[in-house]
N, C-alpha and C positions, 0 to 999 in steps of 0.2 A: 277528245277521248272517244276510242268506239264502242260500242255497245257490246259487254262482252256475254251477254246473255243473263237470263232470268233463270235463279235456282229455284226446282220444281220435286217436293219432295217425292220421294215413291209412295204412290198408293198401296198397301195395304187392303187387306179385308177389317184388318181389326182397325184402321185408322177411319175406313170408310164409313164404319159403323158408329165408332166415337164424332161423325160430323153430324147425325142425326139429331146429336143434342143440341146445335147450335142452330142457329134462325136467322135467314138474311132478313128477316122482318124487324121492325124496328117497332116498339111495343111504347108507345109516347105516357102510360099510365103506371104511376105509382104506386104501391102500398105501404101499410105500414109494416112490413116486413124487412121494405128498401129504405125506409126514411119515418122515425115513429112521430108526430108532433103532438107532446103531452095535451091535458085537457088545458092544463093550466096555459103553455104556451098559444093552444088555439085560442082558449079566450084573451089573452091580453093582443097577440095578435087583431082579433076580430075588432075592440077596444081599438087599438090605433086607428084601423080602416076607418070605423065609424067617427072617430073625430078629426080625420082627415076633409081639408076641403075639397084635396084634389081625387079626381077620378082615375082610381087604384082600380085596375084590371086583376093585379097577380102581385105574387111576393116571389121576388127571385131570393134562392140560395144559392151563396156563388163560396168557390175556394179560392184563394190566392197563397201568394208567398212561395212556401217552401224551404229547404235549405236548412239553416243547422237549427233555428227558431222554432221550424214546424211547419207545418201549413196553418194559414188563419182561414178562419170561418165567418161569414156573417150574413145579413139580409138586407135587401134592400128593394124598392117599391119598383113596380115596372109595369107598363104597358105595350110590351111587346113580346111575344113568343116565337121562338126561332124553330128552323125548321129539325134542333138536337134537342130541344127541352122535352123532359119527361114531367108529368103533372099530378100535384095530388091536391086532391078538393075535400073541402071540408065544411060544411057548414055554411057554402054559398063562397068561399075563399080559396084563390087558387095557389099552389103552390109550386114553384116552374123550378128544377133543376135541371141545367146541361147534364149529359152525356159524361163528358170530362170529370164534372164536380162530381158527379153518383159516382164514380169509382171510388174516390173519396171519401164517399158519404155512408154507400150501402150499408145499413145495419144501426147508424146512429142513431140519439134519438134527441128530440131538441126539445128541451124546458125552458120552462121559465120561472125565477127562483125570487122569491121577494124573502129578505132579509133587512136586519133593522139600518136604514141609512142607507140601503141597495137592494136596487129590484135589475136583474138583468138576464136576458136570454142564454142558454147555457147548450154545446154539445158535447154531449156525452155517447162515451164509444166511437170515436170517429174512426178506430182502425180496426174494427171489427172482422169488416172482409178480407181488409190486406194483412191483419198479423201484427203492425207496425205496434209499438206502445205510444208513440207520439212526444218521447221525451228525445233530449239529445242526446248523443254518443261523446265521441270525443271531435269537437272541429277545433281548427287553429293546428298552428306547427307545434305545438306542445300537448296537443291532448288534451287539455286542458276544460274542456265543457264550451258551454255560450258567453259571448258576451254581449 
């Protein structure tokens, strides 16, 4: 097939101006503005590291999934930093999300909840940025919700 060219919108004044807000710079630092992690959560976090034997650099928060379920959320230990991870530090403990995941993420905040017979990390607000509620619609040929 040949190449049948690249659509190139018209510049504007007012569109020229609306790119002022954006930044080819890529800003690798977190706040808790982007991602809050409770106190409660930093300490049971902190808690792990320290009775881990292995040498934990960082805690990755990663998304997966998607689809009629939701997206899932969760953490896991890591020693490497890619060159899309955004970071937040806390108390000597680093905290690595990709690029990808913070779209997801921006605005939540992650606790950590002990209740009797259950203690477990929890987020909350995960659709803050985007609007979404995080429940299902209708999937399946009948509308029908999740199965």
């Amino acid at each position: 097939m040949e190449n049948v060219g690249v659509y190139t919108p018209a510049e504007s004044q007012e569109s020229a101006s609306n790119l002022d807000v954006f930044s080819d710079v890529f800003i690798p630092s977190l706040t808790s503005e982007d991602l809050e992690v409770t106190a409660s959560a930093q300490n049971k976090l902190a808690d792990i590291i320290s009775q881990s034997d292995d040498d934990i650099s960082a805690i990755r928060i990663y998304v997966g999934g998607g689809g009629c379920g939701g997206m899932t959320y969760g953490m896991t230990f890591t020693d490497q930093k890619s060159d899309f991870d955004t970071e937040l530090e806390f108390d000597g403990i680093k905290v690595l999300v990709d690029v990808v995941a913070l779209n997801y993420l921006r605005g939540a905040q992650i606790d950590y909840i002990e209740e009797v017979g259950r203690e477990r990390f929890v987020f909350n607000n995960v659709f803050a940025e985007t609007g979404g509620t995080g429940t299902c619609g209708s999937c399946g040929a009948s509308g029908g919700g999740c199965g």
